[in-house]
C-alpha positions as CSV (number, residue, x, y, z in Angstrom):
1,X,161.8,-1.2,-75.5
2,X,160.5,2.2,-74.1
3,X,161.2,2.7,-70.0
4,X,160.7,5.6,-68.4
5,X,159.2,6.5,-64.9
6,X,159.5,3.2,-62.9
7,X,159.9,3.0,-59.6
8,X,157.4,5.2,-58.2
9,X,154.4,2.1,-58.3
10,X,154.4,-1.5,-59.6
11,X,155.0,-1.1,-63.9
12,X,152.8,-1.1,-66.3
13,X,153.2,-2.1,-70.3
14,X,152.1,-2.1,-73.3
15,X,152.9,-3.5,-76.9
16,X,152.4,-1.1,-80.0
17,X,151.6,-4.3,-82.0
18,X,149.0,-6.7,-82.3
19,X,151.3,-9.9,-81.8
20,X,151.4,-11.0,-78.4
21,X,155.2,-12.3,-78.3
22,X,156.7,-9.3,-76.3
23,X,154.0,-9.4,-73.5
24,X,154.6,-13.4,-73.1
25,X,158.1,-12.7,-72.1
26,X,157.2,-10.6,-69.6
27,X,154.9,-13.0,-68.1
28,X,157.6,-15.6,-68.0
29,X,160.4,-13.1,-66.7
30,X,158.2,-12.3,-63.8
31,X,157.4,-16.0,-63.2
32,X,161.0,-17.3,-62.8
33,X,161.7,-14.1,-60.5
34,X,158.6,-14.9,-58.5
35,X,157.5,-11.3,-59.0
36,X,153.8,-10.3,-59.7
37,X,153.3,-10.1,-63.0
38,X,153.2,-6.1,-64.9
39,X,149.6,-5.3,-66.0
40,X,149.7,-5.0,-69.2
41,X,147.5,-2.3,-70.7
42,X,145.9,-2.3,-74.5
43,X,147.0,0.5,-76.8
44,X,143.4,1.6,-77.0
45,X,142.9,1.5,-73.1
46,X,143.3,4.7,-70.5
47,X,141.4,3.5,-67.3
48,X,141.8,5.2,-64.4
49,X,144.8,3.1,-62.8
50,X,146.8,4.2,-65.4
51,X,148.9,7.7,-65.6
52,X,148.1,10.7,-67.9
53,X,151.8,10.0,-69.8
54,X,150.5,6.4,-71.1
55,X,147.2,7.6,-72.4
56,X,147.4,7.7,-76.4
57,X,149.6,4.7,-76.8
58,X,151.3,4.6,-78.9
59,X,154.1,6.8,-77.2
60,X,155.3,9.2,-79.3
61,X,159.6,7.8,-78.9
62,X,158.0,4.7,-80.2
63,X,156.6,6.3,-83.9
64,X,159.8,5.6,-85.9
65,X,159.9,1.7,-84.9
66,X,156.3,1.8,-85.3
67,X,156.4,2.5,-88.7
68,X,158.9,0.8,-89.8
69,X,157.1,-2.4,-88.1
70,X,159.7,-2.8,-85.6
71,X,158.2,-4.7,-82.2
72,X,157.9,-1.8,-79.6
73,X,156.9,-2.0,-75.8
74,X,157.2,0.2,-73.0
75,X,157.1,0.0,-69.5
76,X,155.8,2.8,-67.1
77,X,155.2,3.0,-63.4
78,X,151.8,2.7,-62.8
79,X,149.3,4.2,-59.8
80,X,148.1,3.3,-56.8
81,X,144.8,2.1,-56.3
82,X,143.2,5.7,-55.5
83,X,144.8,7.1,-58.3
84,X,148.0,8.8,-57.0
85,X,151.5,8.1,-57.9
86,X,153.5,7.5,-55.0
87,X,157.4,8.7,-54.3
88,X,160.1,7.0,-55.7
89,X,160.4,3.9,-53.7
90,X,163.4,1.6,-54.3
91,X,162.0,-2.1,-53.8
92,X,159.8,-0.8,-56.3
93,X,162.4,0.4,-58.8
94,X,164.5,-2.6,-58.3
95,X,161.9,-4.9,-58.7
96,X,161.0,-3.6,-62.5
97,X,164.8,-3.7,-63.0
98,X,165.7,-7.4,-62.1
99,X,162.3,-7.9,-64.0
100,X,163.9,-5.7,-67.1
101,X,167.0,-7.5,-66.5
102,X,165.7,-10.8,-67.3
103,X,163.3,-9.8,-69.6
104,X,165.9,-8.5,-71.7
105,X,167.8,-12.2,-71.2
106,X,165.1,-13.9,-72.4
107,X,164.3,-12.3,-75.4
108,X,168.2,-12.1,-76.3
109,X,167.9,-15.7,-75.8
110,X,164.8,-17.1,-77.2
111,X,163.5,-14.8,-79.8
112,X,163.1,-16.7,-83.4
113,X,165.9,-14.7,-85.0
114,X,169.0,-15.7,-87.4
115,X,171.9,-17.0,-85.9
116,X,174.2,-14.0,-85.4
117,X,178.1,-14.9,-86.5
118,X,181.0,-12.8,-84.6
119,X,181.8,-10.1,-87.5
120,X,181.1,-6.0,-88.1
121,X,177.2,-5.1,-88.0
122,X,176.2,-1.6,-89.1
123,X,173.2,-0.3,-88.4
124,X,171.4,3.4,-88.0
125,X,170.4,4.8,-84.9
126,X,166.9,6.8,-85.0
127,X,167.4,9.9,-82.3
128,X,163.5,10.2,-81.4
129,X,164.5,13.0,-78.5
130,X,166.7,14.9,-81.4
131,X,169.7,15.3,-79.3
132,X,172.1,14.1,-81.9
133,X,171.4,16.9,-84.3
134,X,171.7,14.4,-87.1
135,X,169.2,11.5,-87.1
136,X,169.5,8.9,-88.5
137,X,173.1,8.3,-87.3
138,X,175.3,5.3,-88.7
139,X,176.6,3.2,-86.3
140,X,178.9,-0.1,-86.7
141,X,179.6,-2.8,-84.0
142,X,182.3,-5.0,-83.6
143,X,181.1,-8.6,-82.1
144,X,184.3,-10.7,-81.0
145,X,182.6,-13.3,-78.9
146,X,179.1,-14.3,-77.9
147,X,177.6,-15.0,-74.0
148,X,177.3,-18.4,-73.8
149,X,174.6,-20.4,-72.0
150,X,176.2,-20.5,-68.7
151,X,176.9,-17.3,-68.0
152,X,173.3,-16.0,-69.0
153,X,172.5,-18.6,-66.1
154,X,174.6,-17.4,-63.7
155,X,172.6,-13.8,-64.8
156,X,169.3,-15.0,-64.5
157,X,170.4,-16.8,-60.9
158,X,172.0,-13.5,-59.6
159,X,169.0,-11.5,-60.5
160,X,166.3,-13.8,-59.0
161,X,168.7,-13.5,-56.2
162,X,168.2,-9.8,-56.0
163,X,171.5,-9.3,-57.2
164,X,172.6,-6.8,-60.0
């Protein structure tokens, strides 16, 4: 997930994918926060509403998951109907967050994956800004114990909320 540039005007997404299952989570995320729903914009769109930086989608920081057929989407602030961006505005910003926040929840929690054990993962990190000076970098992580259904519901109630 790419996110750059919120809080200035309602977000904006887009998937670098054909299959829809990223975007559907949004849709749900802003349904159970009662939140207008992000326009989503297609890969091979740039109309007017949308800023210069998400024309030729897609992004450049999202190439190396791209290609190696990870799922990518990113999330951008849009424009205002004339075509400006606005200033930063902070109902704004923390809208798309709590809508992040729960996004990110749902995935975690519903995506078709295999069942994670507790145990040492290793994995590589892919430094798309090159500010590592190395890339790819090994990293390992060390999962003791696992969020269990009630907490991520007392998450999703403190974000709809407005809590953080």
């Amino acid at each position: 997930m790419d996110v750059d540039d919120l809080g200035r005007a309602p977000a904006v997404f887009a998937v670098a994918q054909a299959e829809k299952t990223l975007s559907v989570w949004v849709d749900v995320a802003a349904k159970s926060l009662q939140l207008t729903r992000p326009v989503e914009i297609e890969s091979a769109d740039t109309p007017v509403s949308v800023p210069s930086e998400l024309s030729g989608v897609p992004w450049t920081r999202a190439q190396p998951f791209i290609r190696q057929q990870i799922p990518a989407i990113a999330f951008r602030s849009g424009t205002t109907q004339n075509g400006t961006s606005e200033a930063f505005n902070l109902d704004t910003y923390e809208d798309s967050y709590r809508l992040l926040c729960v996004y990110v929840l749902y995935l975690d929690r519903n995506l078709g994956r295999p069942l994670i054990q507790a145990g040492t993962y290793t994995a590589k990190i892919i430094d798309t800004e090159q500010r590592f000076g190395l890339s790819p970098v090994d990293l390992a992580v060390q999962i003791n114990r696992f969020t269990n259904t009630g907490e991520l519901n007392g998450f999703e109630s403190a974000f709809q909320r407005g809590g953080q």
